[in-house]
C-alpha positions in Angstrom: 13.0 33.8 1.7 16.2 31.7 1.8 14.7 28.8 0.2 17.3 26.0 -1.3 16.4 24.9 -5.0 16.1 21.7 -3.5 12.8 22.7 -1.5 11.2 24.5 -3.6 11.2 21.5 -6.1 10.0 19.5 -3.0 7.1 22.2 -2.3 6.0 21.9 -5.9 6.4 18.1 -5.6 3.8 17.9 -2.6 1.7 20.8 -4.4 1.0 18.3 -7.0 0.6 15.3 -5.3 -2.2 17.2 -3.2 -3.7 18.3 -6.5 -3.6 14.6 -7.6 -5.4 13.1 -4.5 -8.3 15.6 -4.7 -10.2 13.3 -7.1 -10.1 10.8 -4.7 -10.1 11.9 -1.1 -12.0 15.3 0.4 -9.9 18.3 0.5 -8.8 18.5 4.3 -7.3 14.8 3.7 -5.6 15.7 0.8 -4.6 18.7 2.6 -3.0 16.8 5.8 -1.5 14.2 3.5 0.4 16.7 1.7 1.6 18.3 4.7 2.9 15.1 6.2 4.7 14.1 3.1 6.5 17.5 3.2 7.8 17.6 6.5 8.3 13.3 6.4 10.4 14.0 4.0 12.1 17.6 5.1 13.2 14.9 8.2 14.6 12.2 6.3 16.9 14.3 3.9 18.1 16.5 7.3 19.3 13.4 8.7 20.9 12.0 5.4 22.6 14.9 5.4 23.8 14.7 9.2 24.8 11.2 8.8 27.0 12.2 5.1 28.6 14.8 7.0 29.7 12.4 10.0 30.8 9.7 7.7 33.0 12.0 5.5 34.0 14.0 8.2 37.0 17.0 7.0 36.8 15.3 3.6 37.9 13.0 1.1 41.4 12.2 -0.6 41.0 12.9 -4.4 43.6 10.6 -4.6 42.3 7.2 -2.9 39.2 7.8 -1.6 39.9 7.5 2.2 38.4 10.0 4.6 40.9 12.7 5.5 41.9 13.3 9.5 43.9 16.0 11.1 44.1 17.4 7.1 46.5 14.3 6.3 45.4 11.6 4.5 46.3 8.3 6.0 47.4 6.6 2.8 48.5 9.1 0.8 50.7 11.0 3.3 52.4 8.1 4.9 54.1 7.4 1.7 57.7 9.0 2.2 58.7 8.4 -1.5 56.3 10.5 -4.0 
């Protein structure tokens, strides 16, 4: 199983929150809720992490922070005299 640590603390998360709503709703709804949370969720943080990965693109500059292009940063490699 190549599970990250990330999701199995996520299937433990909705594990318990299905345990919690069994007081209070039948089984089968607890059940479907659980399920809808995990994969609502599984969505969300796949996306996050396509969006973070467009934004930052090849990287960052330790340096100044901007986002590096062809391997050069912009404001750190235009400067002739360092």
């Amino acid at each position: 199983m190549g599970f990250e640590r990330r999701e199995i603390l996520l299937i433990l998360g909705v594990f318990f929150l299905m345990i919690g709503l069994l007081p209070f709703v039948a089984p089968v709804y607890s059940i479907i809720i659980a399920i809808a949370t995990y994969f609502g969720i599984h969505t969300f943080v796949k996306q996050r992490k396509k969006q973070i990965q467009k934004a930052v693109g090849e990287g960052m500059c330790a340096v100044c922070g901007a986002r590096i292009n062809q391997n050069k940063c912009p404001n750190c490699d235009g400067i002739k005299g360092i």
